[in-house]
C-alpha positions as CSV (number, residue, x, y, z in Angstrom):
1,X,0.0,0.0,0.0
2,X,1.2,3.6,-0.6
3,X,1.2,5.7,2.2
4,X,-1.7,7.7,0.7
5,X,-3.9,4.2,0.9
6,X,-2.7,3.6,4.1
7,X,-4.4,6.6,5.2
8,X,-7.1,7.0,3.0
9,X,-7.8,3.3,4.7
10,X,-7.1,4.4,8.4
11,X,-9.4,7.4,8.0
12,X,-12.4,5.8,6.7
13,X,-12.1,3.0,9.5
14,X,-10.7,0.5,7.8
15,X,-8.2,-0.1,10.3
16,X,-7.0,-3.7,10.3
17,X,-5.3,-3.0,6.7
18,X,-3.3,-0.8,8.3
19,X,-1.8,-2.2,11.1
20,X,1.4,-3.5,9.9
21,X,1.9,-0.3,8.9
22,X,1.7,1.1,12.3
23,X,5.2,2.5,14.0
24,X,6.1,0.9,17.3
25,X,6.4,4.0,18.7
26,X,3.7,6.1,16.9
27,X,1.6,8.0,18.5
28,X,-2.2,9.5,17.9
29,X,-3.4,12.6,19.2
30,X,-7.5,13.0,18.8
31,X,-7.3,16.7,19.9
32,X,-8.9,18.0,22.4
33,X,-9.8,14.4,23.6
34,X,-7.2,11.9,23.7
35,X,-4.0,10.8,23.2
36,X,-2.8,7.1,22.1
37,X,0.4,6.0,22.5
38,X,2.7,3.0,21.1
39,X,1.2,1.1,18.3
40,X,-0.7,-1.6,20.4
41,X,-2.6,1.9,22.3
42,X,-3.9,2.7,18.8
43,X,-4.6,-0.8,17.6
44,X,-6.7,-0.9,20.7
45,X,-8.7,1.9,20.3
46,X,-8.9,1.1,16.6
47,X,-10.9,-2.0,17.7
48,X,-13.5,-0.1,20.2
49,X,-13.8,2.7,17.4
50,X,-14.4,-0.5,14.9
51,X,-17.1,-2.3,17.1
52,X,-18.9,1.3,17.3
53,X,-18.8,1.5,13.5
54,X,-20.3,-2.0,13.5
55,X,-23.1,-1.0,15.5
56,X,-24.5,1.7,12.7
57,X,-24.3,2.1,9.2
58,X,-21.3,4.5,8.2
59,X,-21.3,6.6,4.8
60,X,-17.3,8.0,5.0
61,X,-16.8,10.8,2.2
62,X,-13.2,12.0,1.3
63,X,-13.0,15.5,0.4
64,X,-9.6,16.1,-0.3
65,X,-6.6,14.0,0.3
66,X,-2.7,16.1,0.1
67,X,0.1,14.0,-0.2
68,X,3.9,15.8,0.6
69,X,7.0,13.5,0.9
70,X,6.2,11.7,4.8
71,X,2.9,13.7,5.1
72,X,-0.5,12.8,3.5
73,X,-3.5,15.1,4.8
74,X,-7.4,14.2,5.0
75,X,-10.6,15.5,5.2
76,X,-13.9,14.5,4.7
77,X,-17.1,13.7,6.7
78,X,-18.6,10.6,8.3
79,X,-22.5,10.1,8.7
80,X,-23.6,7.5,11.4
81,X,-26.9,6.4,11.4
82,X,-29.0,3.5,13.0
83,X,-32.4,2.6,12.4
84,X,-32.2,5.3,9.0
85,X,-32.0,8.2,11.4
86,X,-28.6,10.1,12.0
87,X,-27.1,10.1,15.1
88,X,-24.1,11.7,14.6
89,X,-22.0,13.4,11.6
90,X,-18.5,14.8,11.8
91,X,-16.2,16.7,10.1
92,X,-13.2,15.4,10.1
93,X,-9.3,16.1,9.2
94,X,-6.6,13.6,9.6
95,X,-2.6,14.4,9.5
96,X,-0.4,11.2,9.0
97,X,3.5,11.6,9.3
98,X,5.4,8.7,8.1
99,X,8.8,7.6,9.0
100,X,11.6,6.9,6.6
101,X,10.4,3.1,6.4
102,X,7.0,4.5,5.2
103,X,4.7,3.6,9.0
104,X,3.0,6.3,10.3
105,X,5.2,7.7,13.3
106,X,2.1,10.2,14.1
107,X,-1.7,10.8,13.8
108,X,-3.4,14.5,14.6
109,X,-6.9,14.4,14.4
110,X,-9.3,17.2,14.4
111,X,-13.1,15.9,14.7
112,X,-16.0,18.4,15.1
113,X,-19.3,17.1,15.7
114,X,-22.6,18.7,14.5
115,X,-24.8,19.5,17.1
């Protein structure tokens, strides 16, 4: 996977294809909420923010993906709904730094719920 696809695939859940592409040492900052460090930390939480996304039906849209040498950017939004009826939507922008063996060393995500 390019490192683009790697994040395109992290951001819109898809989380278990990117796990061997996770840094030992990485860390991932949900700002303003949490902070996840050491690859098994984020593998964790990948897994209770995976059940969640289970639990409803997801529609993920990419709005615009920047890719710069060890940096790709995204944004896009995520609808959750259950039953047809929303119960949540974000907008969302995701900063992935690779290292020089192309694994993300670092995740900065800004997520801002509608009310």
């Amino acid at each position: 996977m390019t490192k683009t696809e790697i994040a395109k695939a992290f951001s819109t859940g898809e989380f278990e294809k990117t796990y061997r592409f996770i840094s030992e040492s990485a860390e991932w900052t949900v700002i303003e909420e949490e902070n996840f460090i050491g690859k098994q930390t984020i593998i964790d939480n990948c897994e209770r923010v995976g059940n969640y996304f289970k639990s409803v039906t997801t529609d993920f849209k990419t709005l615009n993906i920047i890719a710069d040498g060890n940096y790709v950017v995204i944004n896009g939004t995520a609808e959750f709904l259950r039953d047809n009826k929303r119960i949540s939507f974000v907008s969302a922008c995701d900063i992935y730094e690779f290292n020089d063996q192309s694994q993300i060393q670092k995740i900065t995500s800004y997520c801002i719920q509608s009310k």
